[in-house]
C-alpha positions as CSV (number, residue, x, y, z in Angstrom):
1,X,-19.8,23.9,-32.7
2,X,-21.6,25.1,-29.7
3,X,-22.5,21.9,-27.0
4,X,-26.0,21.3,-25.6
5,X,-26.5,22.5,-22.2
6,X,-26.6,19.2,-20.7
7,X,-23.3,18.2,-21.9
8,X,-21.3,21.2,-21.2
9,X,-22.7,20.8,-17.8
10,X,-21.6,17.5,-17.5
11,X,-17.9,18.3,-19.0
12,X,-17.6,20.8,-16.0
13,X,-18.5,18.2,-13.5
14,X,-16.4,16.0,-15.2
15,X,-13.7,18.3,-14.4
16,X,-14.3,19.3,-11.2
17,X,-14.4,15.6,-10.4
18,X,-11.6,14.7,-12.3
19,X,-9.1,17.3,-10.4
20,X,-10.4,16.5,-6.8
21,X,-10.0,12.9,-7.6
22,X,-5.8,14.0,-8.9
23,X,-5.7,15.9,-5.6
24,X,-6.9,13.0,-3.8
25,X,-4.3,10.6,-6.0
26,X,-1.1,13.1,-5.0
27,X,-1.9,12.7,-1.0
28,X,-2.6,8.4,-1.6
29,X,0.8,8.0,-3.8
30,X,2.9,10.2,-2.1
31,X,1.4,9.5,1.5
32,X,0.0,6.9,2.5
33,X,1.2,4.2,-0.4
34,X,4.3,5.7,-1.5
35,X,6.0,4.3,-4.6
36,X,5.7,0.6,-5.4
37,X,3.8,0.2,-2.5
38,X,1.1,2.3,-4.8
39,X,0.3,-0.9,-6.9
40,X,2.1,-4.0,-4.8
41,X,-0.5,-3.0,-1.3
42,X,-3.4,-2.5,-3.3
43,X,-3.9,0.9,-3.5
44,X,-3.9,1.3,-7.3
45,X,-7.1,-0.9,-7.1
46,X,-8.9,0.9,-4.3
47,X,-8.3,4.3,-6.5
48,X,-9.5,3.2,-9.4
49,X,-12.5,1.7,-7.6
50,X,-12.9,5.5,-6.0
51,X,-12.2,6.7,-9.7
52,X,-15.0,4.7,-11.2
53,X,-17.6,5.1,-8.9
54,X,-17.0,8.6,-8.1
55,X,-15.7,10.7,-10.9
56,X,-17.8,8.9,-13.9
57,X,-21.1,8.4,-12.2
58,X,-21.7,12.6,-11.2
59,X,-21.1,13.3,-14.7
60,X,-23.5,11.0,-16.3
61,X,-26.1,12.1,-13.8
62,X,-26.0,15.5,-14.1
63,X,-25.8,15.0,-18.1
64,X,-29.1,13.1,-17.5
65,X,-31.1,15.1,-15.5
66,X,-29.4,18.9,-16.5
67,X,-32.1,21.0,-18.0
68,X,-31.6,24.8,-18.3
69,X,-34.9,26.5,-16.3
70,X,-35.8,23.2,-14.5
71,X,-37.5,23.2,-11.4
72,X,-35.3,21.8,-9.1
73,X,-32.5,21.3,-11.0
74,X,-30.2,23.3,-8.1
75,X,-31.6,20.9,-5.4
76,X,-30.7,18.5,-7.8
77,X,-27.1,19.4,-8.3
78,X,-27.0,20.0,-5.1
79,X,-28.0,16.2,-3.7
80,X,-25.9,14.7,-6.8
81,X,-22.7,17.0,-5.2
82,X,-23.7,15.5,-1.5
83,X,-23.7,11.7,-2.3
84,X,-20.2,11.9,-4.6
85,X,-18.8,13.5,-1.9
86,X,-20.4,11.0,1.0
87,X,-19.1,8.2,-1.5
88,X,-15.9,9.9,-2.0
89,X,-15.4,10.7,1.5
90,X,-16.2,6.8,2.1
91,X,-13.6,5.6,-0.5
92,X,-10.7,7.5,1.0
93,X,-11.5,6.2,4.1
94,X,-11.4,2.9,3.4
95,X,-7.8,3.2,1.9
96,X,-6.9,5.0,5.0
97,X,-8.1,2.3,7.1
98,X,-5.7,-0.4,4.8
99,X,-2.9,2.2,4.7
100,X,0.3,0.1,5.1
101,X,2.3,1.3,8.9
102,X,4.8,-0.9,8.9
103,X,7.0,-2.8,6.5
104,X,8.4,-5.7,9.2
105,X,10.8,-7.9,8.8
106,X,9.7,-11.4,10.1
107,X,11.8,-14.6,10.0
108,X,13.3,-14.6,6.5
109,X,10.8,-12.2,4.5
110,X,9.5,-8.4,5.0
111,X,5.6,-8.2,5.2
112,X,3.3,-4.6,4.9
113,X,1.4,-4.2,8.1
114,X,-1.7,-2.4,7.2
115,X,-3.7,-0.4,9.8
116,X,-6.9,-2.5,9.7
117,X,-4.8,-6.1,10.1
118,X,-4.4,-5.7,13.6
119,X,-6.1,-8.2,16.1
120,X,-8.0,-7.2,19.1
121,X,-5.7,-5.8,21.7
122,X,-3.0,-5.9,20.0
123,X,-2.2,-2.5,19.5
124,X,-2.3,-2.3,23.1
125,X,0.2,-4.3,23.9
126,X,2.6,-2.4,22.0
127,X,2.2,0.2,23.8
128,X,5.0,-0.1,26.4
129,X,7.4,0.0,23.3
130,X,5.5,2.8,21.4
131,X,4.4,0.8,18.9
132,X,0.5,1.6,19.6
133,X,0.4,5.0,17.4
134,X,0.4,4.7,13.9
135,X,2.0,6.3,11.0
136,X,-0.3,8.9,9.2
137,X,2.7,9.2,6.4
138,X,3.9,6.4,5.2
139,X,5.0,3.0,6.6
140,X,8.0,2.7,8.9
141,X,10.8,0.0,8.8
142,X,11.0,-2.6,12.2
143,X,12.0,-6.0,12.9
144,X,10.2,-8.6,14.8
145,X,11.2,-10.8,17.3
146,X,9.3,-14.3,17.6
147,X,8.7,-15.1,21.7
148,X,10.9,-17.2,23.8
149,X,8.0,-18.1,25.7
150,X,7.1,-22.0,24.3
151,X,3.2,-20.8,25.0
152,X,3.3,-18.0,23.5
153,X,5.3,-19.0,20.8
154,X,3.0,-21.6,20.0
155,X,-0.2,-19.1,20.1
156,X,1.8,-17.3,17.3
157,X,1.8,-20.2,15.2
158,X,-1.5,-21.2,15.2
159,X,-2.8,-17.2,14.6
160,X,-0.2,-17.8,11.3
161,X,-2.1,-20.4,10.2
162,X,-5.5,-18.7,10.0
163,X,-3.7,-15.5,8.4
164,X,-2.6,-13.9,11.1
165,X,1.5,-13.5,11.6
166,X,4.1,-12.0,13.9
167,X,4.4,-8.8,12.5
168,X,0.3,-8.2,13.8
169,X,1.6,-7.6,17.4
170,X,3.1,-5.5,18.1
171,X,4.7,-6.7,21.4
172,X,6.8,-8.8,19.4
173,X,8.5,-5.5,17.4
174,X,11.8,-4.2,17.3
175,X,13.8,-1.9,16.1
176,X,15.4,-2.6,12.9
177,X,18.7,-2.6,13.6
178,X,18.5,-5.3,16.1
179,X,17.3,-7.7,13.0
180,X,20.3,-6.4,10.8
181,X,22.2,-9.7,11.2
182,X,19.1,-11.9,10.2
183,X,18.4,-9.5,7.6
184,X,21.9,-10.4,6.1
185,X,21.2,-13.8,6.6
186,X,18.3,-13.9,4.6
187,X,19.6,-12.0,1.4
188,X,19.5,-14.4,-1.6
189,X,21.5,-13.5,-4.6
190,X,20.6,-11.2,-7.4
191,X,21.0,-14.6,-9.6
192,X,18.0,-15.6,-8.3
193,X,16.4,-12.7,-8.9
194,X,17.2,-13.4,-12.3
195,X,15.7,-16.4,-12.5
196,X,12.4,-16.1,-10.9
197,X,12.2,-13.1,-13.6
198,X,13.2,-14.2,-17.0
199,X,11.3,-11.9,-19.0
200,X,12.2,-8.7,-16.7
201,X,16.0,-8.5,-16.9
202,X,16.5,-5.2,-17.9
203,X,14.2,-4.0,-14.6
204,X,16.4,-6.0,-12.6
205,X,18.9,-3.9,-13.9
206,X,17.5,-0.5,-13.4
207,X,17.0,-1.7,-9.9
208,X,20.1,-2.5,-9.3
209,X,21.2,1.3,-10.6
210,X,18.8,2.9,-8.5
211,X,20.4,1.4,-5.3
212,X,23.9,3.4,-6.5
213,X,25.5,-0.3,-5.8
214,X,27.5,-2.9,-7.6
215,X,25.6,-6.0,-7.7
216,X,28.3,-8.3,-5.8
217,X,27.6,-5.8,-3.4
218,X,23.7,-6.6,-2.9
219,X,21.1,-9.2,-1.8
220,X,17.6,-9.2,-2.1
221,X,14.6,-10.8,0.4
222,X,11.0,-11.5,-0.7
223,X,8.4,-9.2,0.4
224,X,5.1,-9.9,1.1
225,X,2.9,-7.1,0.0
226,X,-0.8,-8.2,-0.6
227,X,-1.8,-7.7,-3.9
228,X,1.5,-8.3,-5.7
229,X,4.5,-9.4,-3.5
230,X,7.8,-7.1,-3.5
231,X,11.4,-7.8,-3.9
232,X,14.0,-5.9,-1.0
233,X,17.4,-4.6,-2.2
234,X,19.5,-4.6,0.7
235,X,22.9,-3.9,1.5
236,X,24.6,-6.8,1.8
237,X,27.3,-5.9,4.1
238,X,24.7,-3.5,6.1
239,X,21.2,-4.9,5.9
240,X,20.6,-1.4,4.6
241,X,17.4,-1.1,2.6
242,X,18.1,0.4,-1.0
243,X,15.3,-0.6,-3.5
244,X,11.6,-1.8,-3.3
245,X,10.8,-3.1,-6.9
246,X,7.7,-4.8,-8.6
247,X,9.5,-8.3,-9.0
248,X,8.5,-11.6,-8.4
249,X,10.7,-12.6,-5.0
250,X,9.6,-16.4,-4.8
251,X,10.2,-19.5,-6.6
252,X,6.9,-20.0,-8.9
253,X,7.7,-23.0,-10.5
């Protein structure tokens, strides 16, 4: 059965969409929201925003207005090509702007720190500890360090309340080993785990193989990740971390 014109057209676009848009996929897994991080920061939404807007709407276009011997019709391809790839070119950026830099640990709990979440200035100020260029390739693990200053200390606070925590300045970072001990302090026991997830047991479980660890030998702290918060496997004698998973980390009741 041979296909009208129109729809074979639109099949090829459909595939030339559809592998730019995998391309695009590889670099955003892999890169810029590695693993878990894929799904917990958001990206798996932003994608498949990009996804449906870019790669379905071409297509239907050009299977609309594709007419063999049209007037026009190259000019028209050739405008329908321009704004997927303006819109495309738009969608990567925004995810690029969110990418997560940092994971930080702050207090009792690791946090993402996304490009874009930075206040006024702030980047600035990390700049005498090199903490003012960001990662283009995945975040990087630091500690955080609240002020001993009562002033400032108190300035921190109140940007917490309106959304806006430590591990957004970058003054306050450090490296991770110097927040090891707290780290250690913070791990909760993998019984806990268990019951904040009663109906995930055997992913517990495959997390716990992943790490190459007994579980006597590991903790866990909450992470807070933005669309779906993260659990932390850490060494419990190191603070190492081992495994990110898709668990729930807090109490829910």
């Amino acid at each position: 059965m041979t296909l009208p014109p129109r729809v074979r057209a639109a099949l090829i676009h459909l595939g030339i969409s559809a592998t730019i848009a995998l391309i695009v996929f590889f670099g955003i897994y892999f890169v810029w929201y590695p693993g878990v991080l894929f799904d917990g920061a958001g990206g798996k939404e932003l994608f498949l925003l990009i996804v449906c807007v870019d790669v379905t709407v071409g297509p239907l276009v050009t299977l609309v207005i594709f007419k063999p011997g049209k007037w026009g019709l190259r000019f028209d391809l050739v405008c329908i090509a321009i704004v997927q790839l303006t819109a495309l070119t738009y969608g990567i950026w925004v995810m690029f702007e969110a990418r997560p830099v940092y994971i930080a640990f702050a207090v009792d709990r690791f946090a993402i720190v996304r490009a874009n979440g930075f206040p006024p200035g702030a980047l600035e100020k990390g700049h005498p500890k090199g903490y003012d260029n960001l990662s283009w390739t995945g975040p990087k693990f630091i500690g955080t360090k609240l002020p001993t200053d009562v002033d400032e200390r108190f300035n921190v606070m109140i940007s917490g309340f309106a959304g806006v925590d430590v591990e957004y300045y970058p003054q306050y970072y450090v490296p991770y080993d110097e927040v090891r001990t707290f780290v250690k302090v913070a791990g909760l026991p993998l019984s806990t785990l268990r019951k904040r997830n009663p109906q995930r047991l055997a992913d517990i479980e495959a997390a716990i193989a992943r790490t190459g660890r007994k579980e006597d030998d590991l903790r866990f702290v909450p992470m807070r990740a933005g669309s779906n918060d993260l659990t932390v496997l850490i060494d419990k004698a190191t603070g190492d971390v081992l495994e990110i998973a898709p668990l729930v980390p807090w109490d829910e009741t």
